[in-house]
C-alpha positions in Angstrom: 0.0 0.0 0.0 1.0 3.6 -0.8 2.2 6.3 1.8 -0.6 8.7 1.9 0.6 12.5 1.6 1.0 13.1 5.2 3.0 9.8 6.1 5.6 10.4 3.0 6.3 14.1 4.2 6.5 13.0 7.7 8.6 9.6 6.9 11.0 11.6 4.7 11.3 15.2 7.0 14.9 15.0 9.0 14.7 17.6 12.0 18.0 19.7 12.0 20.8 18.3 14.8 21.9 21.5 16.7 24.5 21.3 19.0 21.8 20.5 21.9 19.4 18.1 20.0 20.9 15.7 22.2 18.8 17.1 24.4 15.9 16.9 23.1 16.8 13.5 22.8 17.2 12.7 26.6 14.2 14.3 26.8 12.2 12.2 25.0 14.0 9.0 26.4 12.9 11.0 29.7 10.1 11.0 29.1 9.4 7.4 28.0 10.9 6.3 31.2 8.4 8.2 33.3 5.5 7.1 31.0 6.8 3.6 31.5 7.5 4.1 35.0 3.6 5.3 35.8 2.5 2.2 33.4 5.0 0.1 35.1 3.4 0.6 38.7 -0.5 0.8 36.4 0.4 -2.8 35.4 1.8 -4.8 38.3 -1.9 -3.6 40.1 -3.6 -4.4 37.0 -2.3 -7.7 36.9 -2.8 -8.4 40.0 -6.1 -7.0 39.7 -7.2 -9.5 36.4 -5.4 -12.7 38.2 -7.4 -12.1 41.0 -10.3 -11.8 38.9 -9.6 -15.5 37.1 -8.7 -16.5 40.4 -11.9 -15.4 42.1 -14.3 -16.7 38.9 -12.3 -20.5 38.9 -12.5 -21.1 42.2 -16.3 -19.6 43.0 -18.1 -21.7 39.5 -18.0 -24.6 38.0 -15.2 -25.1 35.4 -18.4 -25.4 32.5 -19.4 -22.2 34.0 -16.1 -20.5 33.9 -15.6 -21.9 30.5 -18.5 -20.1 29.1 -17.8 -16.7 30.9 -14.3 -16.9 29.6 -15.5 -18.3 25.9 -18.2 -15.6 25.8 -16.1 -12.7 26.7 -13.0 -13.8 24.1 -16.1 -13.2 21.9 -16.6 -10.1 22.7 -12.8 -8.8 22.8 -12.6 -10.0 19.9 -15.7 -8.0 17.9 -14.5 -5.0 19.8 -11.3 -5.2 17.7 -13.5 -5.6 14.6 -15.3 -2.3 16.1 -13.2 0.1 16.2 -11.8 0.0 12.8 -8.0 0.5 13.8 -8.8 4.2 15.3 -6.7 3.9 18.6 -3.4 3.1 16.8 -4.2 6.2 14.2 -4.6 8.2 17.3 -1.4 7.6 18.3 -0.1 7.7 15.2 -1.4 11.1 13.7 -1.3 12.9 17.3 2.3 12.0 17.4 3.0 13.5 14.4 1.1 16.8 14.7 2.9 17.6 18.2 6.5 16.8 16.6 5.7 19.3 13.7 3.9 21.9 16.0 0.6 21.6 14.8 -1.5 20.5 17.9 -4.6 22.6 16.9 -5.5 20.0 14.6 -5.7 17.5 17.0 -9.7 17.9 18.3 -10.6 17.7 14.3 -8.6 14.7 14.1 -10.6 13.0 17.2 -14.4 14.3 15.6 -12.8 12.0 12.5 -12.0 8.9 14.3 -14.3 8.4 17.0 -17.7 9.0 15.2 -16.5 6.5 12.7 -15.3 4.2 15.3 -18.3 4.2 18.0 -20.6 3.6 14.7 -19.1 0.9 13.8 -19.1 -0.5 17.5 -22.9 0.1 17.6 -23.3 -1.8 14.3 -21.3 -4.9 15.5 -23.4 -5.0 18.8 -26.6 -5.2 17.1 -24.8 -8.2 15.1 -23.6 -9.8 18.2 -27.0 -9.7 20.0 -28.2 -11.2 16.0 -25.9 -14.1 16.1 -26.1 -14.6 19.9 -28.0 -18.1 19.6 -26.4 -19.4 16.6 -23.0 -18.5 18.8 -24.9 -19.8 21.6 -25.7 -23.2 20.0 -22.2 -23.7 18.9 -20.5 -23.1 22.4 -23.6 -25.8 24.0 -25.0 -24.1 27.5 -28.5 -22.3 27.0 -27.0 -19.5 28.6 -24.7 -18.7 26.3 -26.8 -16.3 24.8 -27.8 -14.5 27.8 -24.1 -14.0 28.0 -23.5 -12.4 24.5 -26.3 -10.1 24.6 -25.4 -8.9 28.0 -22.0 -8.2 26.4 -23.2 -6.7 23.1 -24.7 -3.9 25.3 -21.1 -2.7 26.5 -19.2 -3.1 22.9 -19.3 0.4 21.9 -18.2 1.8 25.3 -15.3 -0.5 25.1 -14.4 0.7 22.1 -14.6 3.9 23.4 -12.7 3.7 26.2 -10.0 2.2 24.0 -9.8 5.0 21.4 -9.9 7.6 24.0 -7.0 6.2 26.0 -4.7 6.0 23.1 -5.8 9.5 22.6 -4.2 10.7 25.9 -1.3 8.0 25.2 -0.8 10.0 22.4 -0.1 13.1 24.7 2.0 11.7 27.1 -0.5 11.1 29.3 -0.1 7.4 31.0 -1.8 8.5 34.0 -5.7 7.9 32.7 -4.7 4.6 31.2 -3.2 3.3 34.5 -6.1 5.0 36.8 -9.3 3.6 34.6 -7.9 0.9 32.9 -5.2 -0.9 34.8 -6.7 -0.7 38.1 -10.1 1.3 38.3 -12.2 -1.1 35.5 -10.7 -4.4 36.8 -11.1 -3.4 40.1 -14.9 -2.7 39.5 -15.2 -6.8 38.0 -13.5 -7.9 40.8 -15.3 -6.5 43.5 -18.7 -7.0 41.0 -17.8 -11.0 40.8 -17.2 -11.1 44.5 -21.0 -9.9 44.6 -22.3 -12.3 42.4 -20.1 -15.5 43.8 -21.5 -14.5 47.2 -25.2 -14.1 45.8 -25.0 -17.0 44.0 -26.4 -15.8 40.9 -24.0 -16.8 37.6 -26.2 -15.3 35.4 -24.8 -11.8 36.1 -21.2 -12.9 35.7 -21.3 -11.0 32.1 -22.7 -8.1 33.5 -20.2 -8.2 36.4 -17.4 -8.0 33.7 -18.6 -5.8 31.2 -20.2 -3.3 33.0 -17.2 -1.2 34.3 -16.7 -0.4 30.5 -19.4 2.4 31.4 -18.0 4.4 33.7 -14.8 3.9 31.9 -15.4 5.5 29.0 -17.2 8.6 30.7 -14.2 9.1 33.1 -11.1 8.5 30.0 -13.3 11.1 27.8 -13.7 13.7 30.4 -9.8 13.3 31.2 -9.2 13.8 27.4 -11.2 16.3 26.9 -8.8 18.1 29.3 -5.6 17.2 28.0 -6.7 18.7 24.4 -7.6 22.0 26.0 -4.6 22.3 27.6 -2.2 21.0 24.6 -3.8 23.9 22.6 -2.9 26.7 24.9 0.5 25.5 25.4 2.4 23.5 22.8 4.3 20.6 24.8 7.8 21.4 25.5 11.0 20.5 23.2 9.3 19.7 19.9 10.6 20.9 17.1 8.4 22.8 14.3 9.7 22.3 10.8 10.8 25.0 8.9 9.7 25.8 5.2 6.5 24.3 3.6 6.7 20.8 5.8 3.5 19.7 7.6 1.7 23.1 6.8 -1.7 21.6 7.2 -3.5 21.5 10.8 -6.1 18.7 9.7 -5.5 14.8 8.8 -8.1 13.9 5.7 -10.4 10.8 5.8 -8.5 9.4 3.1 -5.3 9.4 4.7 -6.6 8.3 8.7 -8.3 5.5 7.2 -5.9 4.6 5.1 -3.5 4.0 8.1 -6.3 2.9 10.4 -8.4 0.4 8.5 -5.5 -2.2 7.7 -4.3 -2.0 11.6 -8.1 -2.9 12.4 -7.2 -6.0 10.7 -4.4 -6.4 11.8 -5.6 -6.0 14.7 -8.5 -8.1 14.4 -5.8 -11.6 13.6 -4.4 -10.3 16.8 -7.2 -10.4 19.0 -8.4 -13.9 17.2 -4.8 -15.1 18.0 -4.9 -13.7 21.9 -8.7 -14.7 22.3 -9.7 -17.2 18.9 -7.9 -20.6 21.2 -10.2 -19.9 24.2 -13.2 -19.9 21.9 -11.1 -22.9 19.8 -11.0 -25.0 22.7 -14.4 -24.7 24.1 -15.6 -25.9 20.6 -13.3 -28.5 20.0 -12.1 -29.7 23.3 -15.3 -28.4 25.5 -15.7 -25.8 28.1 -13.9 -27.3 30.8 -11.1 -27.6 28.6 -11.2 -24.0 27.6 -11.6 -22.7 31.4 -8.2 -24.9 32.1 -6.8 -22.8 29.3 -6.8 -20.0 30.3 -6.5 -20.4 33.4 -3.1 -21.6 32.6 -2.6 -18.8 29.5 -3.3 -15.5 32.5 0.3 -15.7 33.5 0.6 -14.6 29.7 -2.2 -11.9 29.8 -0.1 -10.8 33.6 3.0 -10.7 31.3 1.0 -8.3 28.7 0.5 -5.7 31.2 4.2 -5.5 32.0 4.2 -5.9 28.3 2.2 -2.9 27.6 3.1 -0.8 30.2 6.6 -0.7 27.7 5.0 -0.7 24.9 2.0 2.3 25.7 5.2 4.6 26.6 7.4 4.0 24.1 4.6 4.6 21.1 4.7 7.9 21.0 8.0 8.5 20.9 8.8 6.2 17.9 6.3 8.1 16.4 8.0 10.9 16.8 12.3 9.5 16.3 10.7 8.1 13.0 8.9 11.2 12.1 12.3 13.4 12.4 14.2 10.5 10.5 16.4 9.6 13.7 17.0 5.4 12.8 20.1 5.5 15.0 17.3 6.5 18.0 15.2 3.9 17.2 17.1 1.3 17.3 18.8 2.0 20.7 15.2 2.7 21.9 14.0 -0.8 20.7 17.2 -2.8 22.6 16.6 -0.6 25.4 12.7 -1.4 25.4 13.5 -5.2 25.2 16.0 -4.9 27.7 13.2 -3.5 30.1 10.9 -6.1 28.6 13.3 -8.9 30.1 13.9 -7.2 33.4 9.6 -7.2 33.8 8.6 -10.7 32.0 11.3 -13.2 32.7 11.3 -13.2 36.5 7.2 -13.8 35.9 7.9 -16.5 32.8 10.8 -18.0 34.8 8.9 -18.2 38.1 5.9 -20.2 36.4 7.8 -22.6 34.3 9.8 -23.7 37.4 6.5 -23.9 39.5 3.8 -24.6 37.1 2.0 -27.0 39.0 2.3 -25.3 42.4 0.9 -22.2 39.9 -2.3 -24.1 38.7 -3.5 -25.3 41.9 -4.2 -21.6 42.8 -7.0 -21.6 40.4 -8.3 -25.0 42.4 -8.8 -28.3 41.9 -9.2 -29.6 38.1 -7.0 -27.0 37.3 -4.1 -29.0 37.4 -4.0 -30.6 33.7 -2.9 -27.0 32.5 0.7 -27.1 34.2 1.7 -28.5 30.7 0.4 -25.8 28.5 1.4 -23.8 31.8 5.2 -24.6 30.6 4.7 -24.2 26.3 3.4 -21.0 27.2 5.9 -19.6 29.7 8.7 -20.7 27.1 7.3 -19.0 24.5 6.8 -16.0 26.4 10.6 -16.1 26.8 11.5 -15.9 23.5 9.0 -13.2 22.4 10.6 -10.9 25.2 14.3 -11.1 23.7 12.5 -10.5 20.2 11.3 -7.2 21.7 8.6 -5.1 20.1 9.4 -4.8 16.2 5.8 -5.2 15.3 5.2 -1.7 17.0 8.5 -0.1 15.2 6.6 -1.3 11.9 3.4 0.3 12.7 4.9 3.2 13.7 6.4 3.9 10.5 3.0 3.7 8.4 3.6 0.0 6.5 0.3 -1.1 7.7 -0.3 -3.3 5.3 3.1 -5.3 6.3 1.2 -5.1 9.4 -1.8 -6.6 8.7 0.4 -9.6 6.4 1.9 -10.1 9.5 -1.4 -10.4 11.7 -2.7 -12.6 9.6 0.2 -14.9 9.0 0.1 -15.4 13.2 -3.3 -16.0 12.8 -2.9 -18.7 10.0 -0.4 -20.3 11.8 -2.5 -20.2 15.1 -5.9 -22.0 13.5 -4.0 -24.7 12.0 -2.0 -25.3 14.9 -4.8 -25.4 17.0 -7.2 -27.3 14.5 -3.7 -30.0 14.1 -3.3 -30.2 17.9 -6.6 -28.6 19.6 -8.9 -32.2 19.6 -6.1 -34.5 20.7 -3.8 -32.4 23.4 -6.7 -29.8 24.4 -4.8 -27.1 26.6 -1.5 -27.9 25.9 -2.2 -28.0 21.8 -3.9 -24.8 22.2 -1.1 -23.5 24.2 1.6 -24.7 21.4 -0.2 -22.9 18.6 -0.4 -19.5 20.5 3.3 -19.7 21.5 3.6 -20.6 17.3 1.5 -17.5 16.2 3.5 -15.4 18.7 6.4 -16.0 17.4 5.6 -15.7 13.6 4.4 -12.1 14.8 7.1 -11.3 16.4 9.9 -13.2 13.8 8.6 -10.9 10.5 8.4 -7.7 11.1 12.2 -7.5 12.1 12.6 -9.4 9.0 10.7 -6.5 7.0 12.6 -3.3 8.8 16.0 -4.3 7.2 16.4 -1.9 4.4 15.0 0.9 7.0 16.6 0.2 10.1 18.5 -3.0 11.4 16.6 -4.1 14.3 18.5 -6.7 16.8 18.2 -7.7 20.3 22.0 -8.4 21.0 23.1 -5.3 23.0 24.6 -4.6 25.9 21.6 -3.9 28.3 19.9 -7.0 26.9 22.7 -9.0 27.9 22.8 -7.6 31.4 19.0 -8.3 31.7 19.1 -11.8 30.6 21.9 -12.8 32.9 20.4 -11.3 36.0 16.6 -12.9 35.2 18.8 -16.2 34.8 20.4 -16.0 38.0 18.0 -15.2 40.5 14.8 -16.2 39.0 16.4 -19.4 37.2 19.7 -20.6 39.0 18.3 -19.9 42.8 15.0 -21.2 42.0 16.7 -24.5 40.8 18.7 -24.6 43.9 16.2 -23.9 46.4 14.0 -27.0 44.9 17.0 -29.4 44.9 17.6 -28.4 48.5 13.9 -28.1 49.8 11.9 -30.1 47.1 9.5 -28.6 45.2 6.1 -26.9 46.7 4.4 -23.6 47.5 7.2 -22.7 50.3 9.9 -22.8 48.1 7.9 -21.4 45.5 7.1 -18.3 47.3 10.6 -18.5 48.8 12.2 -18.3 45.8 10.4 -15.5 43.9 10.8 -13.2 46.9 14.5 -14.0 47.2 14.8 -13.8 43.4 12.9 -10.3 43.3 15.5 -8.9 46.0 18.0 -9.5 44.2 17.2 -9.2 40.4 16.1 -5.4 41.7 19.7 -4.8 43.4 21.0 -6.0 40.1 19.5 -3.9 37.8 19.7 -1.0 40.2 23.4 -1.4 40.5 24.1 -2.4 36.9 21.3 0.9 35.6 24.2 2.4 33.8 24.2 -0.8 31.6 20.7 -1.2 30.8 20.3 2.5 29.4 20.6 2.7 25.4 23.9 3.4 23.8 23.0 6.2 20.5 
């Protein structure tokens, strides 16, 4: 696919060096290190937060009943993504790029143009979701599987909502909103919700219980948006560089070229979500519900990882956005291995902890939960290798190629259904976890791959290695030890992580110096 007109000026515009741009520079590392920092602290709540949630739902139903909750709402996820039509990454995207050029008054037009268009589209899928709720419902077996998806369908357009309008304020800077309402305030509301519902005994709420903090969500991330806009356009953020000459002279982004960026992420994005959600819905139709509930039970120490994940990832957006809009490759890449390295320093001591406990892990979402330490372990070592492989896939998007993108989405996705269709009926959990941990890595594999001829993209630096060999040591090597000693079991377990978090945080405190990005 072309570059539309505003992504080859952007793409091709070099911002001058002075003498002090390597200020600016710091500056922007700066401020991706706060942004990840307040998304750092957003996620390990959230993550608490959401296992507490699988936690509280496995152990107060039924596995058939925690199946269908799961299955129903990996549904829904997944026609949100269809719903709003790739707007949150154009957000991002075309926000970034008006601040770096000066241009922030264009910025509420911009938002009229992508979130009519996107809550439409949301309102459209949710009347085909409550259409197709009893042919969905007959598929998945219970006769409250509808109940379920219409209850859902009610929400969809304020989850997409909420989404749009937190990439929005992303988009600014602003990690604060997507930490308060998303990463703690929404998952706090299911949890406390569930707890209601467990205690009342009523199961036919549970989709209520989890959908209905979308509400409130969206009211209180539009509000703080509407906010951040005023404020951007009284006073242009600090050490951006306008262009000189006849660069970027327009204050609007077109139709033509928003969608044009937009509408092949929304596919992309779409694979994505039927990768992340599609083998929880795969596995309650081939395998049954109680399989599916044992899936993901034992595929949440993933979704735990994606909050550390995205607490990176939501910071460092913006300003690729930005390094790739003023042409700065050398930036990028030592933004990437420094982005990777603090992927490692977050996931592995989670990834390592599980694989080396993964049945003590299971048994916290009770009995019958067992069978998943085995897709426990696929999963965990997967995860493993997707953290050294960093995030590529959100340099690519960042520099426009959306339809790379989208090849690349749908690739994963490919190699997920017939992974899972190969392995799904005769290995249930651990089949489904195999073909996640295969689409994962496609995903991850290509778009480095694809940046070559625009900017080398590799893992092997300095604060990678220093990462790596500090999660190995404390959170592989004394783990090992402590169960050769003790034996396995929950003490050593819980010994081991909180010895192994001591010291992995004195080592990257006192080896800092090497984790930070060499330009």
């Amino acid at each position: 696919m072309g570059a539309h007109p505003l992504v080859a000026r952007v793409t091709s515009t070099r911002v001058p060096s002075p003498a002090g741009s390597g200020g600016l520079r710091d500056r922007g590392l700066g401020r991706v290190l706060r942004g990840g920092a307040v998304n750092m602290v957003g996620a390990v709540v959230g993550a608490a937060l959401n296992l507490a949630l699988i936690v509280a739902i496995t152990r107060a139903f039924s596995q058939e009943t925690a199946g269908l909750l799961f299955s129903a709402t990996s549904v829904f996820l997944i026609m949100a993504a269809v719903a709003n039509a790739g707007a949150p990454d154009g957000l991002v995207y075309f926000i970034a790029r008006l601040r770096v050029f000066g241009r922030p008054g264009g910025v509420p037009a911009l938002l009229r143009l992508a979130l009519g268009p996107a809550v439409l589209a949301a309102c459209l899928v949710s009347v085909l979701l409550v259409v197709l709720a009893r042919p969905l419902a007959d598929a998945l077996g219970p006769e409250e599987a509808a109940a379920y998806l219409r209850l859902l369908a009610l929400f969809l357009p304020f989850a997409v909502l909420t989404d749009s309008v937190l990439a929005a304020t992303r988009a600014h800077h602003d990690m604060s909103v997507t930490v308060l309402v998303d990463k703690v305030g929404r998952p706090l509301a299911q949890l406390g919700l569930v707890a209601m519902i467990a205690l009342s005994g009523s199961a036919g709420f549970l989709a209520l219980a989890w959908a209905g903090p979308y509400l409130p969500a969206a009211v209180l991330a539009w509000f703080w948006l509407g906010r951040i806009v005023r404020g951007a356009e009284s006073a242009p953020p600090p050490g951006e560089v306008a262009p000189s000459g006849d660069t970027c002279t327009r204050d609007r982004v077109t139709p033509t070229e928003f969608w044009s960026f937009a509408l092949p992420r929304a596919l992309g994005g779409v694979a994505q979500a039927g990768v992340q959600r599609g083998g929880v819905v795969m596995v309650a139709l081939l395998h049954g519900l109680t399989g599916a509930a044992v899936f993901t039970a034992a595929t949440r120490i993933m979704v735990v990882g994606q909050f550390c994940t995205q607490a990176v990832l939501y910071a460092a957006q913006p300003r690729f956005a930005e390094l790739l809009a003023a042409g700065e490759h050398g930036s990028v890449r030592a933004l990437y291995q420094a982005g990777t390295s603090w992927l490692i320093c977050l996931n592995w001591p989670l990834y390592l902890s599980a694989l080396m406990f993964a049945p003590e892990v299971m048994r916290l979402f009770g009995t019958g939960y067992s069978a998943g330490a085995t897709a426990l372990v696929v999963v965990c070592t997967g995860q493993l290798a997707a953290s050294v492989l960093g995030m590529g896939d959100l340099v690519l998007t960042m520099t426009g190629r959306t339809g790379l993108n989208l090849l690349n989405n749908v690739m994963s996705l490919l190699a997920s259904v017939v992974a899972g269709v190969l392995l799904v009926p005769s290995h249930g959990a651990a089949g489904a976890a195999a073909a996640l941990v295969t689409a994962v890595l496609v995903r991850k594999l290509l778009p480095l791959w694809q940046l070559r001829s625009l900017v080398v993209l590799h893992p092997f630096s300095r604060p990678v290695l220093v990462a790596t060999g500090s999660a190995l040591l404390w959170f592989g090597a004394l783990p090992a030890l402590l169960e050769a000693v003790t034996g396995p079991g929950v003490p050593t377990l819980i010994a081991g992580v909180l010895a192994g978090a001591a010291g992995h945080l004195c080592t990257v405190w006192l080896a800092r110096g090497h984790l930070e990005p060499r330009r």
